[in-house]
N, C-alpha and C positions, 0 to 999 in steps of 0.2 A: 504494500500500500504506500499512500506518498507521505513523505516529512515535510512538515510545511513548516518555514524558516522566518524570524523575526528579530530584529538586533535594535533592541536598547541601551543609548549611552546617556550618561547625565554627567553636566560638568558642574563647578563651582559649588554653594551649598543649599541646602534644603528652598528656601524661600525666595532666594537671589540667583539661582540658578537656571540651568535650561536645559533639555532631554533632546532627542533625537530620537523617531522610529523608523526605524529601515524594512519594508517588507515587498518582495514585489519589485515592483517598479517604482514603488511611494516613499517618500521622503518625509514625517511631519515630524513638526515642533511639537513640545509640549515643554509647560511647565506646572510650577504652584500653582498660580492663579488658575490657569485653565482647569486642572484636575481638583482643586478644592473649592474656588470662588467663582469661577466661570469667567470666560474669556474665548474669543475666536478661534483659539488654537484647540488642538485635540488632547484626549487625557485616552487612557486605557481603559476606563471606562465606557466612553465614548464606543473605543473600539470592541469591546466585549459586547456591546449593543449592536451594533452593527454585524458583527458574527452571527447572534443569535437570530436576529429578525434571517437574515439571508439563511441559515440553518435551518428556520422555520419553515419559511414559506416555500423554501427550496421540497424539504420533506413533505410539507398537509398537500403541495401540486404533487407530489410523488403519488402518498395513498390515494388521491383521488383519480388520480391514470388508474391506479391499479385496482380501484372498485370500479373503473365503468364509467367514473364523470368526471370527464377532464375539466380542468378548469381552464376561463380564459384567464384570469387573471387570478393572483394571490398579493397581497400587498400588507406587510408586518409591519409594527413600531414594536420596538424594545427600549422601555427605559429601565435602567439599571439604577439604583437607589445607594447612592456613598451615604454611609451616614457615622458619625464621631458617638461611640460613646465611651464608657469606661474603660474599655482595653483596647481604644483606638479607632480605628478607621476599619471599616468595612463595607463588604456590598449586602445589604440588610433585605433584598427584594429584588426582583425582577417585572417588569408590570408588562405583559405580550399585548399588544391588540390586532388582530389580523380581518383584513376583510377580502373576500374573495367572491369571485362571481364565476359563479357552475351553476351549469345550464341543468334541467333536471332532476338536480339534488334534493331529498327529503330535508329540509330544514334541521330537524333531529337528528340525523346520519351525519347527517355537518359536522353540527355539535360536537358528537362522541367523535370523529375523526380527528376534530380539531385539537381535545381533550388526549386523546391518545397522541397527540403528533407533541403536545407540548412535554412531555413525558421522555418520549421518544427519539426524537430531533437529537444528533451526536451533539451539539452544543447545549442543549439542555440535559444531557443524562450526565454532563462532564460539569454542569452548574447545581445539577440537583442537592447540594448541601444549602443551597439558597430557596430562599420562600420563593414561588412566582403565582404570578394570576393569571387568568389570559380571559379575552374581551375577545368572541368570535362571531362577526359579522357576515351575513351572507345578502347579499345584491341581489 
């Protein structure tokens, strides 16, 4: 199977400092501000979100080829929840909300597809130490 490759550097220190992610073909910044306070640059959290939505909707379009209703579309948000408490920083929650438009689909069968894909999904089975939710719409 394939190794997929990410190179994180950080110079200077914690607050006044500044990161590098290399993946791909992609180059971003990231610092403090962005991963704790917010700011235009990207944080790893950012990108853990981004994994998951495309993990997502990658997989719930998969089960639904393979029951019979393709879908036209799949379309995910993941937000990822940083939160500070007592022993620091964590990601406290996961929040999915996907809406997809499949021609034919039982409304219910959705449902449970969706419920089993958020489960399921290698980006979710590799986060399941984290709470998530998921919000699953269908057009």
């Amino acid at each position: 199977m394939a190794t997929r490759t990410a190179t994180a550097t950080w110079t200077g220190t914690l607050k006044e400092g500044t990161g590098a992610l290399a993946f791909g073909s992609q180059n971003l910044g990231y610092n403090f501000v962005s991963r704790f306070e917010g700011s235009a640059d990207t944080n790893p959290e950012e990108l853990m979100a981004a994994a998951h939505a495309g993990c997502f909707s990658m997989a719930l379009n998969a089960a639904l080829e393979r029951a019979g209703t393709p879908a036209i579309s799949v379309e995910t948000v993941a937000k990822v929840q940083l939160t500070k408490g007592e022993a620091g920083f964590s990601i406290s929650q996961i929040d999915l909300e996907t809406t997809a438009e499949v021609p034919g689909i039982d409304a219910a069968v959705f449902q449970e597809m969706a419920e089993a894909t958020k489960t399921g999904c290698i980006i979710s089975k590799a986060l399941s130490a984290v709470p998530m939710t998921l919000v699953a719409t269908l057009k």
